[in-house]
N, C-alpha and C positions, 0 to 999 in steps of 0.2 A: 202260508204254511197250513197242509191241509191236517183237518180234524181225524179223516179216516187215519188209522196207523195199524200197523204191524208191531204189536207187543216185543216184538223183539230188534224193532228200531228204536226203539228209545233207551239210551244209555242211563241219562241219568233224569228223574224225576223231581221237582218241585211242587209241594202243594200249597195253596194259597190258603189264606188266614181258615176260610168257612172247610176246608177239605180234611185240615187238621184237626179242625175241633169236630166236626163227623168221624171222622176214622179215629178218633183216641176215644169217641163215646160211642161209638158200633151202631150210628144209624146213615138214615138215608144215601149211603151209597151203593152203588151196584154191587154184585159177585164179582163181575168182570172190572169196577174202579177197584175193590179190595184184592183181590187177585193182581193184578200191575202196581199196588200199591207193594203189597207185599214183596210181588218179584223184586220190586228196587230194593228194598230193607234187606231181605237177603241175599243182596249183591253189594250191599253196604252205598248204594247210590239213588239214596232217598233224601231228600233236601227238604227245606224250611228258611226264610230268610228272619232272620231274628225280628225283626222289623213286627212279622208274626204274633210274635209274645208281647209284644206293645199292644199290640190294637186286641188281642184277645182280653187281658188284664182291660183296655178303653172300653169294648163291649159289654163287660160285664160292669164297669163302674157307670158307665150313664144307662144300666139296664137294660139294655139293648139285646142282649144274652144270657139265660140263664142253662146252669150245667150240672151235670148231677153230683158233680160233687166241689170244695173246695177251689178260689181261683189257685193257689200252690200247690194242689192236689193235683188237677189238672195240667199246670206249668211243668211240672214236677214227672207226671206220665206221661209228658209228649216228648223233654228231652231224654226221658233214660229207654226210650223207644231202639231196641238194637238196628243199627243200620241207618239211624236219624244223622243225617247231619246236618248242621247249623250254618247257612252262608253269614258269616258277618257284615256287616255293614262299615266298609272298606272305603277308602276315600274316592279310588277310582267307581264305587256303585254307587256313593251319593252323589257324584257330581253327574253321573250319566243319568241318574234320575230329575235331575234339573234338565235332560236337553233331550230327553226320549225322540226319536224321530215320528213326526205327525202324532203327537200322541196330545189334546189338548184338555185331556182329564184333571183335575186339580189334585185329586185324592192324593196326599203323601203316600200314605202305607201301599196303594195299588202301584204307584209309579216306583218306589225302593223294590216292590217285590218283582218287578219286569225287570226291572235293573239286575235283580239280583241274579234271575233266571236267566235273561240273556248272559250277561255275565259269566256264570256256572257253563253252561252250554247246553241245560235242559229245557222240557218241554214243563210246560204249568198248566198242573192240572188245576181248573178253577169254574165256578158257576158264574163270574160276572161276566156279564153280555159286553160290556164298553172294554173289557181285555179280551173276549171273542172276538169283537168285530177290530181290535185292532194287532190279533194274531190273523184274522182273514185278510189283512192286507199284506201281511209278509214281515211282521216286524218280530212277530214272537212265535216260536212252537209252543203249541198246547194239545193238551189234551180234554177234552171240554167234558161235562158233566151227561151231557147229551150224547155222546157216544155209546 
């Protein structure tokens, strides 16, 4: 599934743990990632796989990330974001995340958050290369940070 898109093939968007915590703190992404970020918000088909609020709360406890403000502060302005919606972690996405096809990554949180996006029917937007190169083989739409 290719990288190039048409802003206006994409129905519904998911962002991956690093995209939310850039877009609720207003840095390093493009005009044109905030701009499709937004169009989804204001179409109310803007995603997050809760899985997300795990490993952000995990980044900031083994130091790994620090943020400008509070981690509930933080938790707190990513879900009253209008337009946010939250995929749950549903029995049928945690088991698909056990059996992802050709996908031999171990990371939990990466595999629940493909799960969660194939799932949805969205495209994820994300900077890790090991979810690039296994959207360039057809298993997931993304929208890559490199666009």
């Amino acid at each position: 599934m290719e990288n190039n898109f048409d802003d206006n093939m994409i129905e519904k968007l998911t962002l991956d743990t690093h995209i939310i915590i850039w877009y609720s703190e207003g840095i390093k992404l493009s005009d044109k990632q905030v701009s499709l970020i937004d169009k989804a918000k204001d179409n109310n088909s803007l995603f997050i796989s809760s899985i997300s609020i795990w490993e952000i709360a995990m980044l900031l406890g083994r130091g790994k990330a620090a943020f400008s403000m509070s981690l509930n502060e933080l938790i707190d302005n990513i879900i009253s974001i209008p337009g946010l919606n939250l995929i749950d972690l549903s029995l049928p996405i945690l088991i698909e995340s056990t059996s992802l096809p050709n996908y031999e990554h171990r990371d939990p949180a990466d595999r629940l958050i493909i799960a969660s996006t194939r799932s949805n029917g969205s495209h994820l937007m994300t900077v890790d290369e090991k979810i690039i190169d296994y959207a360039k083989r057809g298993y997931l739409k993304i929208v890559s940070t490199n666009d």
